[in-house]
C-alpha positions as CSV (number, residue, x, y, z in Angstrom):
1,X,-132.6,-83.1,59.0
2,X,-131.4,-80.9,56.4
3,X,-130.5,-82.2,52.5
4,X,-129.3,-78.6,51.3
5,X,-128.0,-75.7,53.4
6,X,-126.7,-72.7,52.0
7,X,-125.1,-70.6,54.6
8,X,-124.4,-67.2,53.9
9,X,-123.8,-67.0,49.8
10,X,-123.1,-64.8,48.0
11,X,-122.5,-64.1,44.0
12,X,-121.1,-61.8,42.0
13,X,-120.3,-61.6,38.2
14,X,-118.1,-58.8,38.1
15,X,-120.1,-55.4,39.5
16,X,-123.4,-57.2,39.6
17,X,-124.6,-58.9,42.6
18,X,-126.6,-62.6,41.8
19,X,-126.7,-63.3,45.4
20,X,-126.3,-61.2,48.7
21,X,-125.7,-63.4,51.8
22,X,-128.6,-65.8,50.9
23,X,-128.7,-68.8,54.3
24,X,-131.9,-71.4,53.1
25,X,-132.3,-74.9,54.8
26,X,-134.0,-77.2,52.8
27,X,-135.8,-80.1,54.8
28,X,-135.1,-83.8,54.0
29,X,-138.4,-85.7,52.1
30,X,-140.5,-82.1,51.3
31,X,-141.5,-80.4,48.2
32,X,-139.4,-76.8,48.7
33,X,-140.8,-73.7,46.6
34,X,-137.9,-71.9,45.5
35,X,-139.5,-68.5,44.1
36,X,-139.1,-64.9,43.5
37,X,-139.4,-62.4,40.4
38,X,-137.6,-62.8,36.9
39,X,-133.8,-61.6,37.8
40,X,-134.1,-62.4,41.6
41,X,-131.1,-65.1,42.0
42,X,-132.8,-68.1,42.0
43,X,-131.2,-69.6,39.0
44,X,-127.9,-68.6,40.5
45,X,-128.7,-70.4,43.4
46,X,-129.6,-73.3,41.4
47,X,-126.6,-73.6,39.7
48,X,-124.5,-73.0,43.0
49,X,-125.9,-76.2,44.4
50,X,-125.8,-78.1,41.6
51,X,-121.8,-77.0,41.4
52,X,-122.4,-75.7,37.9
53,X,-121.1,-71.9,39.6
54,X,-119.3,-71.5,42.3
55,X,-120.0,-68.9,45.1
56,X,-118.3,-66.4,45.6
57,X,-118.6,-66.7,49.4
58,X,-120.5,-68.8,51.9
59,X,-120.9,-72.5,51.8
60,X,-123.2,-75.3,50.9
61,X,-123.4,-78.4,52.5
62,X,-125.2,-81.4,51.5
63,X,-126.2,-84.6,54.1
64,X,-124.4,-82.3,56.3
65,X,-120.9,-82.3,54.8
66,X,-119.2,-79.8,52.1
67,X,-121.1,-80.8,48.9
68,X,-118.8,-82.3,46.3
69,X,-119.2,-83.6,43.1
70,X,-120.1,-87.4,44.0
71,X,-122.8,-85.3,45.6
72,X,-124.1,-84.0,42.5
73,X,-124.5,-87.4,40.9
74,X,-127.7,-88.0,44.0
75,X,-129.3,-84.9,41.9
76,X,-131.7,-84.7,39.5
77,X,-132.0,-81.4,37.5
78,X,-134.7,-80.1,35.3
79,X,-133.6,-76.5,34.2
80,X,-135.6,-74.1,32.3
81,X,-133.9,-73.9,29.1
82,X,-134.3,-77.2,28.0
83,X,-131.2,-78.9,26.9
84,X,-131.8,-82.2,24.7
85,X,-129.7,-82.8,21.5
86,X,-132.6,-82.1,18.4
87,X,-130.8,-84.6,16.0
88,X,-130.4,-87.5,18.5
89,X,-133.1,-90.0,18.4
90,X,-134.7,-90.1,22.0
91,X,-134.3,-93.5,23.1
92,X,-130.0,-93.2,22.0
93,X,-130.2,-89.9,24.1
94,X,-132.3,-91.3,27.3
95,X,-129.9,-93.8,27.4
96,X,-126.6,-91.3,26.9
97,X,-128.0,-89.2,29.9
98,X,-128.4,-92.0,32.3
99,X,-125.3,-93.4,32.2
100,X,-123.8,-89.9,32.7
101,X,-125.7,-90.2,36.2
102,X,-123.7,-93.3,36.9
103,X,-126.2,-96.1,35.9
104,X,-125.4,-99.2,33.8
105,X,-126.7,-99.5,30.2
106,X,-128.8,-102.3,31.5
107,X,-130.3,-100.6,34.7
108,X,-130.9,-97.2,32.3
109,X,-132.9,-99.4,29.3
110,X,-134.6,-101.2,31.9
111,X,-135.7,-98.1,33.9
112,X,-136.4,-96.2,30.8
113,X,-138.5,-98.2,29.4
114,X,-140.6,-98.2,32.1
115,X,-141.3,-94.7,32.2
116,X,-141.9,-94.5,28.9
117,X,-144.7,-97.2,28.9
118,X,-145.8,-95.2,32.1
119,X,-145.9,-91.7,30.3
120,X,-147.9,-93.5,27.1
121,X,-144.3,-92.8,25.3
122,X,-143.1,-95.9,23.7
123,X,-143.5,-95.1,20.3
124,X,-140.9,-92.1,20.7
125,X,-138.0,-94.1,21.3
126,X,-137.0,-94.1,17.7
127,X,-138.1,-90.5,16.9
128,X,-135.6,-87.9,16.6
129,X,-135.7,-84.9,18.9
130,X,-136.5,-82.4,16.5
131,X,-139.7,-84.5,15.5
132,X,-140.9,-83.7,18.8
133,X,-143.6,-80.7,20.4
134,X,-142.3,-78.8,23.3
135,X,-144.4,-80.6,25.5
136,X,-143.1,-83.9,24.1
137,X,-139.3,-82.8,24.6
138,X,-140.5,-81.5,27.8
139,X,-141.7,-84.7,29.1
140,X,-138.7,-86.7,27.5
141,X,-136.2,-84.3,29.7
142,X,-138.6,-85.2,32.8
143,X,-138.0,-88.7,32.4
144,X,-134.5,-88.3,32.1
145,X,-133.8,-86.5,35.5
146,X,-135.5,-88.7,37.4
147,X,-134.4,-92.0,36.2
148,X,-131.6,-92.5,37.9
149,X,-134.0,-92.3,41.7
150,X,-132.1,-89.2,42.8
151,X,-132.4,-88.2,46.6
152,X,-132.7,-84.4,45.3
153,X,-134.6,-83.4,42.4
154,X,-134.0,-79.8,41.5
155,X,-137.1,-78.4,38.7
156,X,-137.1,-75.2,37.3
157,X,-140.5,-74.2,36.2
158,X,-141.3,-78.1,35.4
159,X,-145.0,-77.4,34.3
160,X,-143.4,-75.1,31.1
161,X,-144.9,-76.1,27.9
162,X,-147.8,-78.5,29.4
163,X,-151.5,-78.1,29.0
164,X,-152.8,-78.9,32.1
165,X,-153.8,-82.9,31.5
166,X,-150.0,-83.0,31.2
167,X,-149.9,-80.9,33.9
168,X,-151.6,-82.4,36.3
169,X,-149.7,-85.7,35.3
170,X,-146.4,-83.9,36.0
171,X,-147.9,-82.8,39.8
172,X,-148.9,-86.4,40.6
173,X,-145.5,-87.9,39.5
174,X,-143.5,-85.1,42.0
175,X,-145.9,-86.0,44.6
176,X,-145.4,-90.0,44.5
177,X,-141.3,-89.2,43.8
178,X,-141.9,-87.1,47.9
179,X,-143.4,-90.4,49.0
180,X,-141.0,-92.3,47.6
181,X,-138.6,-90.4,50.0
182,X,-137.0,-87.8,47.1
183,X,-136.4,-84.5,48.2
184,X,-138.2,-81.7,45.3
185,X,-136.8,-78.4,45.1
186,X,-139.8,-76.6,42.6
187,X,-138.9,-73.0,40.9
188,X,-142.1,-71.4,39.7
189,X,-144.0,-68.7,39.2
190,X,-147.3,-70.8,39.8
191,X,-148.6,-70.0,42.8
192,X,-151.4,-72.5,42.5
193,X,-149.1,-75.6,42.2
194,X,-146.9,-73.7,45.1
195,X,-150.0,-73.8,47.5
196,X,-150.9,-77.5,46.4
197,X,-147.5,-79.3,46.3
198,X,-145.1,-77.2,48.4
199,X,-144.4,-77.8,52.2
200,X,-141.9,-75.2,52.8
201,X,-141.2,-72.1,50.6
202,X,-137.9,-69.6,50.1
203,X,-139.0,-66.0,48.5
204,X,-135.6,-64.4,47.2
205,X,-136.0,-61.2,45.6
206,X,-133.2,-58.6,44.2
207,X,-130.6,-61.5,45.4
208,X,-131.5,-60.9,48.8
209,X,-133.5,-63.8,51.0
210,X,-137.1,-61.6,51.6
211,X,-138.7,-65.0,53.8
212,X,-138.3,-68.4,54.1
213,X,-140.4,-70.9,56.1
214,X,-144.0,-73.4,56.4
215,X,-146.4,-72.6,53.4
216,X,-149.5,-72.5,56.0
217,X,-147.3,-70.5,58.8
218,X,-146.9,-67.8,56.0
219,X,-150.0,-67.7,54.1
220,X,-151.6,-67.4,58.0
221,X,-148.9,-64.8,58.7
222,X,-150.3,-62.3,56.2
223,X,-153.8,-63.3,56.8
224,X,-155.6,-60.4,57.9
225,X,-157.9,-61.9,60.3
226,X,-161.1,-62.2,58.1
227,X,-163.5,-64.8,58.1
228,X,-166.5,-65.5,55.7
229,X,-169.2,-66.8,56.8
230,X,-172.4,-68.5,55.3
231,X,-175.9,-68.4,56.7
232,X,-179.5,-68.6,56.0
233,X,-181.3,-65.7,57.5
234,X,-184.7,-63.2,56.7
235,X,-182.2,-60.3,58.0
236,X,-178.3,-59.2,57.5
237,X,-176.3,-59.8,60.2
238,X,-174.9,-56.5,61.9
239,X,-171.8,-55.4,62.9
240,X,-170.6,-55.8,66.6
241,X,-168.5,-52.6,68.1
242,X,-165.1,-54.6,70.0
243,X,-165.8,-58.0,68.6
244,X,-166.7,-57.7,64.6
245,X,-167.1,-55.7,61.6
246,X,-169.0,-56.9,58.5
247,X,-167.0,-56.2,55.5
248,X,-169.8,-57.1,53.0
249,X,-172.9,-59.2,53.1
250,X,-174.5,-60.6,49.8
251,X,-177.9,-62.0,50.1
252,X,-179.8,-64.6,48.0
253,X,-182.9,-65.2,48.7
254,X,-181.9,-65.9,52.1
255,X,-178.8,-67.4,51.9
256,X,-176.0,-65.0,53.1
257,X,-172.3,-64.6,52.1
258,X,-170.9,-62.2,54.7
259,X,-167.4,-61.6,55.1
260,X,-166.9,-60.1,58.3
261,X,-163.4,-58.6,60.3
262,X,-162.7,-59.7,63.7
263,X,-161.3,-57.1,65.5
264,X,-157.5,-57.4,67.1
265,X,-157.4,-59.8,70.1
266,X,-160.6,-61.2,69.5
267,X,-161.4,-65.4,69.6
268,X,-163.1,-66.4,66.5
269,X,-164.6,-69.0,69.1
270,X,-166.2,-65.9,70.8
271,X,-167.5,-64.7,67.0
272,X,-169.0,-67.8,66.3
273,X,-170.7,-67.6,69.5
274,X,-172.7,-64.7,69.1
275,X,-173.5,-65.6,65.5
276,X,-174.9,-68.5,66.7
277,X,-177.1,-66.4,69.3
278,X,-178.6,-64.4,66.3
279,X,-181.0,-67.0,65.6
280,X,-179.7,-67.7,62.1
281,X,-178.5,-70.9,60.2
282,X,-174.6,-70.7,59.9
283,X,-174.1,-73.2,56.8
284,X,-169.9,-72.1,57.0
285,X,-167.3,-70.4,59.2
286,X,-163.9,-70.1,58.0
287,X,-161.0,-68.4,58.0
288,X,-159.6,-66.5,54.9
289,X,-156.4,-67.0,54.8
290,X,-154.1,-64.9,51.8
291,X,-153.4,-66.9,48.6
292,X,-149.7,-67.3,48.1
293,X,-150.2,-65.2,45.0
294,X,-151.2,-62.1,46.7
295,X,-148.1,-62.5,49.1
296,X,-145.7,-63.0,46.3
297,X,-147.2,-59.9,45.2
298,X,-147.7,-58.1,48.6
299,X,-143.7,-59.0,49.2
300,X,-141.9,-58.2,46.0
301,X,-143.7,-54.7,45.5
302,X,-142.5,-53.4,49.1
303,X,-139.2,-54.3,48.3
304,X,-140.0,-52.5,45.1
């Protein structure tokens, strides 16, 4: 079951396309990667499903029906330019925030307060926003989208402004909000938190959808069908004509790195097989498999 699905939008702001008959389903209790180059739409496509802009064509439905704004009250939106009032004292502007989600003053101070005790924050409440680091703000404004338990939690580049102690507290929090049944759209240009927190992943680039599916299925997509393998050995394993090629081979004192190519068709079983024939100690065999930084990069420059 689907919480979001954009069918077919499209944006325009007056000779400039945003968005060119982007369709993306996103999945009901997963972390969705929403990514793509500076420029590419994605904001746009934020702000369509958060009713903020509306498209000029195509649809987007939410639960399955139109999405209204009684819809948009479930959500809970991080964007990248940070938007918190600098003279307001934190606690007065938690609170303001909150209630504009629909929760009581008594639920919000309740809630709040809790998740400032949880993020060692306590002592803010009275500060003023301006007394606050960027990091500070940046964890105030994190609090306040996700106080009110929304069912979709939209964050644009959420790790901005952290070092990564703050970081990796930001990372934990999304992944017990997915177990608490939230659904996370991410926008980044991390690749490493893509591959650690994502399930499913949309790449839009020049406001057209480029792919769209499993983070595994694609980063095993673009794999290239190398393995690396690790054995202890008095000789260098050799290259087999129809069944492998060894790429490189680095030896020391015994122990081998060797990263070889299976050739097209081939079963790695098969591979292992004959490595193990060679009278050698295989320590590893696995598959390498393309980080999703190289095919962000591999993706964006063909469209280039």
């Amino acid at each position: 079951m689907d919480i979001i699905q954009c069918k077919d939008v499209s944006k325009s702001f007056g000779e400039k396309v945003a968005l060119d008959h982007v369709s993306v389903d996103i999945p009901k209790g997963m972390i969705f990667g929403l990514l793509g180059p500076n420029g590419a739409g994605k904001t746009t496509l934020i702000r369509i499903i958060n009713r903020i802009t509306i498209p000029s064509g195509g649809t987007v439905l939410f639960d399955g029906h139109p999405i209204t704004q009684q819809d948009v009250e479930k959500i809970g939106y991080l964007p990248e330019e940070r938007g918190l009032y600098r003279k307001m004292k934190v606690g007065d502007q938690a609170m303001y925030l909150a209630q504009l989600k629909g929760m009581s003053a008594r639920d919000a101070s309740q809630s709040l307060k809790e998740w400032f005790v949880k993020f060692g924050i306590q002592s803010w409440w009275n500060k003023k926003v301006e007394e606050l680091s960027k990091g500070m703000a940046q964890k105030v404004q994190f609090i306040t989208t996700v106080v009110h338990k929304p069912s979709l939690l939209i964050l644009d580049e959420p790790f901005s402004g952290f070092d990564p102690v703050n970081t990796q507290i930001i990372r934990d929090e999304i992944l017990k909000l997915k177990e608490s049944g939230s659904t996370v759209v991410l926008s980044t240009h991390n690749m490493e938190s893509v591959e650690e927190l994502c399930d499913n992943i949309a790449l839009i680039n020049k406001s057209r959808l480029v792919i769209t599916g499993g983070v595994n299925d694609i980063r095993h997509r673009y794999g290239n069908n190398n393995v690396e393998l690790i054995y202890t050995s008095s000789s260098s394993l050799e290259s087999v004509p129809g069944l492998f090629k060894v790429l490189s081979d680095n030896d020391d004192s015994g122990r081998h790195t060797a990263v070889l190519s299976i050739e097209k068709g081939v079963d790695t079983n098969d591979v292992l097989r004959h490595v193990i024939s060679q009278s050698l100690t295989v320590n590893s065999f696995k598959e390498l498999v393309p980080r999703m930084n190289d095919i962000f990069i591999k993706l964006v420059t063909e469209e280039e």
